[in-house]
DRENPA-3360 file (N, C-alpha, C; in nm, 2 decimals, always signed):
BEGIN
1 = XXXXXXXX = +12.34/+9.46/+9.37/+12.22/+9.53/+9.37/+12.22/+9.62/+9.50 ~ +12.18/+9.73/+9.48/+12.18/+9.86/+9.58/+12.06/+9.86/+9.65 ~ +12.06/+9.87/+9.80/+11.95/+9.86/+9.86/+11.83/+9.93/+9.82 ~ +11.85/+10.03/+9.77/+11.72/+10.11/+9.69/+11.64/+9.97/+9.62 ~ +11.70/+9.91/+9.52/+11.67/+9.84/+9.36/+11.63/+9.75/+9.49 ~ +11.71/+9.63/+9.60/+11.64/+9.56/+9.65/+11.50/+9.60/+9.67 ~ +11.50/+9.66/+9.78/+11.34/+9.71/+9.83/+11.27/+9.73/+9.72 ~ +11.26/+9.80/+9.62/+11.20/+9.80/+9.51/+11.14/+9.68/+9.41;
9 = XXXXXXXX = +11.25/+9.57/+9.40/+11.23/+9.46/+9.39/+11.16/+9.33/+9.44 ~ +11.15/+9.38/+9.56/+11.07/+9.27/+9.69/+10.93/+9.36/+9.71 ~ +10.90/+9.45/+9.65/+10.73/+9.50/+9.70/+10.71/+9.51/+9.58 ~ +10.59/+9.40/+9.57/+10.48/+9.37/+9.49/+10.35/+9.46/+9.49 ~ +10.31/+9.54/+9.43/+10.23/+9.62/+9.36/+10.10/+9.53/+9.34 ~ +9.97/+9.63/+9.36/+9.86/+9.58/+9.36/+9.87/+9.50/+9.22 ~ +9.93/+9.60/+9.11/+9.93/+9.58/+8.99/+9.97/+9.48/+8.94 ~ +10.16/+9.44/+9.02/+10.23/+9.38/+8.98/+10.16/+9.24/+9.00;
17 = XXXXXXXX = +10.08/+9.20/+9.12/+9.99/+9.05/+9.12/+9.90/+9.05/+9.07 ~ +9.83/+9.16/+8.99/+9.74/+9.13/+8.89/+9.80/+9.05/+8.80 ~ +9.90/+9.15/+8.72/+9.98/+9.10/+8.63/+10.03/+8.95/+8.64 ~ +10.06/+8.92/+8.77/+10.14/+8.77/+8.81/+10.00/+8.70/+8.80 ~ +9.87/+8.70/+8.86/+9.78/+8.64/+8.84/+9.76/+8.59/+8.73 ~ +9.72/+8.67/+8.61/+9.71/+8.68/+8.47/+9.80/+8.55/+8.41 ~ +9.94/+8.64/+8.45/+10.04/+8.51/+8.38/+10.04/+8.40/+8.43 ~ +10.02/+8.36/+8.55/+10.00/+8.23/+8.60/+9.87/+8.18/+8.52;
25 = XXXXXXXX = +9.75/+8.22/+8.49/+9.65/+8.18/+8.40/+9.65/+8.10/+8.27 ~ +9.77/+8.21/+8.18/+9.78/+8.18/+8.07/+9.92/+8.15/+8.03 ~ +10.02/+8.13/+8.09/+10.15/+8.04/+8.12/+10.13/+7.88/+8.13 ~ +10.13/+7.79/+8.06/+10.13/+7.63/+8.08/+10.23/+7.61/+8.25 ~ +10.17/+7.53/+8.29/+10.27/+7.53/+8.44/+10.38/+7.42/+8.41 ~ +10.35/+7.37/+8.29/+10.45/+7.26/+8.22/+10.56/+7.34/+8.12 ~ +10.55/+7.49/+8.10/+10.61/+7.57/+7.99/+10.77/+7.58/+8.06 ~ +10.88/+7.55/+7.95/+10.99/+7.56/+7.92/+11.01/+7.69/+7.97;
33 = XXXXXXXX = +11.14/+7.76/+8.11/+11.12/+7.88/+8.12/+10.98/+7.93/+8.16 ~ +10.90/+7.87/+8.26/+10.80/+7.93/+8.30/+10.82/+8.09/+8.40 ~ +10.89/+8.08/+8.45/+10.90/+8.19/+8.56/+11.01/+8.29/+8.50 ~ +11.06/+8.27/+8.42/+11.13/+8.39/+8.28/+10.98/+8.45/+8.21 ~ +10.88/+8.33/+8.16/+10.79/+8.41/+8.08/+10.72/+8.53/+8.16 ~ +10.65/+8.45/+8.29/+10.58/+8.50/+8.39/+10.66/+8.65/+8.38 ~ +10.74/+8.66/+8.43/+10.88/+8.75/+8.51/+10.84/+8.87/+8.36 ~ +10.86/+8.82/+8.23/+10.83/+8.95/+8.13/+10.72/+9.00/+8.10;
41 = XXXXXXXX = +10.60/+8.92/+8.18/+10.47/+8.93/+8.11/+10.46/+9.04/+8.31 ~ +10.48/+9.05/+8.37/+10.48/+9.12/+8.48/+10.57/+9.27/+8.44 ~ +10.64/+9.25/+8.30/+10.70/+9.38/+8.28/+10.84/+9.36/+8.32 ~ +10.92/+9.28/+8.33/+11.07/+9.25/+8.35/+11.07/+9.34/+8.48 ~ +10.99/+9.38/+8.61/+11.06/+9.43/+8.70/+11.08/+9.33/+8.80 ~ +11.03/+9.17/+8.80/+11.14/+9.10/+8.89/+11.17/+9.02/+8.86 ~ +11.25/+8.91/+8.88/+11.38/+8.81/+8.82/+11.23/+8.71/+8.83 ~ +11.36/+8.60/+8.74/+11.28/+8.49/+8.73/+11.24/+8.40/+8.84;
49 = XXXXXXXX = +11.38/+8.44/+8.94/+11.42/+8.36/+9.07/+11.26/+8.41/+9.20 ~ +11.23/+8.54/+9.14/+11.15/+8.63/+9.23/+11.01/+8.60/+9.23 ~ +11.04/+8.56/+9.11/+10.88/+8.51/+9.05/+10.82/+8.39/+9.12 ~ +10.92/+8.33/+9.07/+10.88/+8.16/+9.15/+10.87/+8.19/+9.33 ~ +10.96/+8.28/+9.32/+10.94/+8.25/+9.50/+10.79/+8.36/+9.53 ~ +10.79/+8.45/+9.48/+10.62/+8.50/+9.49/+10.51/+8.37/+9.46 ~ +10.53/+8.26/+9.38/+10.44/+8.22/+9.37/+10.47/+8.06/+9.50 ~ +10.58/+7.99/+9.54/+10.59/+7.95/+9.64/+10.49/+8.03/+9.79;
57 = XXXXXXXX = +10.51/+8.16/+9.80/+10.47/+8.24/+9.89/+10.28/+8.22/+9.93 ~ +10.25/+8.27/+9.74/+10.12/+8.22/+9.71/+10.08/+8.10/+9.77 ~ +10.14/+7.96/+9.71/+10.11/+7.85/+9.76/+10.07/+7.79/+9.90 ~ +10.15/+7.86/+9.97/+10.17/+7.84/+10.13/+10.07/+7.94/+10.18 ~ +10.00/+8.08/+10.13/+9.89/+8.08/+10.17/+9.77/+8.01/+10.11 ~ +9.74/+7.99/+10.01/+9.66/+7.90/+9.99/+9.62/+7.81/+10.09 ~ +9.75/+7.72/+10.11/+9.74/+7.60/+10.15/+9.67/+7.66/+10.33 ~ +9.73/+7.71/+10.38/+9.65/+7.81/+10.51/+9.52/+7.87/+10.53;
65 = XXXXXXXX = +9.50/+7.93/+10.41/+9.33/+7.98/+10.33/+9.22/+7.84/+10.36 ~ +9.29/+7.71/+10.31/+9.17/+7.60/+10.32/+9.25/+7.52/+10.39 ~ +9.30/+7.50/+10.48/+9.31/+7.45/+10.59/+9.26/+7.54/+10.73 ~ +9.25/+7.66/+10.69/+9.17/+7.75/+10.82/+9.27/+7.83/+10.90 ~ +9.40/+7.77/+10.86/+9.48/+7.84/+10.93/+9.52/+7.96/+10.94 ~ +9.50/+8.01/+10.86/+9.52/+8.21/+10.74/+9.43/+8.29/+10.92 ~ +9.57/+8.37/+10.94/+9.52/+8.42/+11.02/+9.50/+8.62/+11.05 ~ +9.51/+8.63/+10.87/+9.50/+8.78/+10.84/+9.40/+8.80/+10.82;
73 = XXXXXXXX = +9.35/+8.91/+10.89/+9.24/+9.02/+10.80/+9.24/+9.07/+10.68 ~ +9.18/+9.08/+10.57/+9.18/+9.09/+10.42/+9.14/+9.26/+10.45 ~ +9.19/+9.35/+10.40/+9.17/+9.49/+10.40/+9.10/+9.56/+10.28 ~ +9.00/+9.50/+10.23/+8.94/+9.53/+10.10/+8.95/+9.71/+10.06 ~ +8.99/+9.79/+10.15/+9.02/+9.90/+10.13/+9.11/+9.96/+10.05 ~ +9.21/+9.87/+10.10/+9.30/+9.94/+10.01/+9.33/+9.87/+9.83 ~ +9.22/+9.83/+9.79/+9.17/+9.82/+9.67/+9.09/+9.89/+9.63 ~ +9.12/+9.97/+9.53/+9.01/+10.06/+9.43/+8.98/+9.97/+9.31;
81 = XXXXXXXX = +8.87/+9.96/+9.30/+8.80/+9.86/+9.26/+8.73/+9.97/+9.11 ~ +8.84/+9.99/+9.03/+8.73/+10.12/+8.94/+8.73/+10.02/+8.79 ~ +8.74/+9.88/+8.79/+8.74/+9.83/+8.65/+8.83/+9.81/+8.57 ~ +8.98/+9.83/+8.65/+9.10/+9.86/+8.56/+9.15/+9.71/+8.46 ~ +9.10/+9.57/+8.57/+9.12/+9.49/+8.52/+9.12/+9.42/+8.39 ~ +9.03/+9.50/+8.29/+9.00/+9.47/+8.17/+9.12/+9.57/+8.07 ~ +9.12/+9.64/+8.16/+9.28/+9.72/+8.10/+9.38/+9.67/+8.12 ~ +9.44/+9.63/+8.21/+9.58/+9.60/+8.27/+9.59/+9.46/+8.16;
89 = XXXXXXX = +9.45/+9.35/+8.17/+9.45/+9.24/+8.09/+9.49/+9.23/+7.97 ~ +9.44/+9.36/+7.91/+9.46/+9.39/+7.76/+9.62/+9.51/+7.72 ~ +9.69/+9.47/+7.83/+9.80/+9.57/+7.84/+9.93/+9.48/+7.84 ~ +9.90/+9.39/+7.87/+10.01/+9.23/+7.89/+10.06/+9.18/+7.78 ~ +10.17/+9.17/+7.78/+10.26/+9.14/+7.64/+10.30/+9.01/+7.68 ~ +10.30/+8.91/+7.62/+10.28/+8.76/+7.62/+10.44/+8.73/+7.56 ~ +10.50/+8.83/+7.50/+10.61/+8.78/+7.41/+10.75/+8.75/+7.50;
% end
């Protein structure tokens, strides 16, 4: 992999954790191949391997979020907030 495709691969898109959110919803966390499903329902741009470790990443803030320790400022700015979510939701291919 060519450093371009790296970097390309490691920045997650507002979009792209919509999409990860979504799949994590409607993905059984008991499903055969869970982070393959997730990984094509995000549109096959990151590995299965990438997937899981985005959502390890998740976990550990979480776990910082309610324990108090989360020590970032949330930037609600750079969200445009225009409704798209009912699009992107109905744009997700499950197969």
């Amino acid at each position: 992999m060519d450093h371009e495709s790296e970097n390309e691969s490691c920045f997650w898109s507002w979009e792209d954790n919509k999409k990860f959110e979504i799949a994590l919803a409607v993905i059984d966390e008991e499903s055969p191949e869970r982070w393959e499903k997730v990984s094509t329902m995000i549109g096959g741009t990151k590995s299965a391997e990438e997937v899981e470790e985005h959502y390890e990443i998740l976990l550990k803030d979480l776990n910082s979020i309610e324990s108090g320790t989360f020590d970032h400022e949330l930037d609600l700015s750079l969200h445009d907030d225009d409704g798209d979510d009912h699009e992107l939701f109905a744009g997700l291919s499950m197969n």
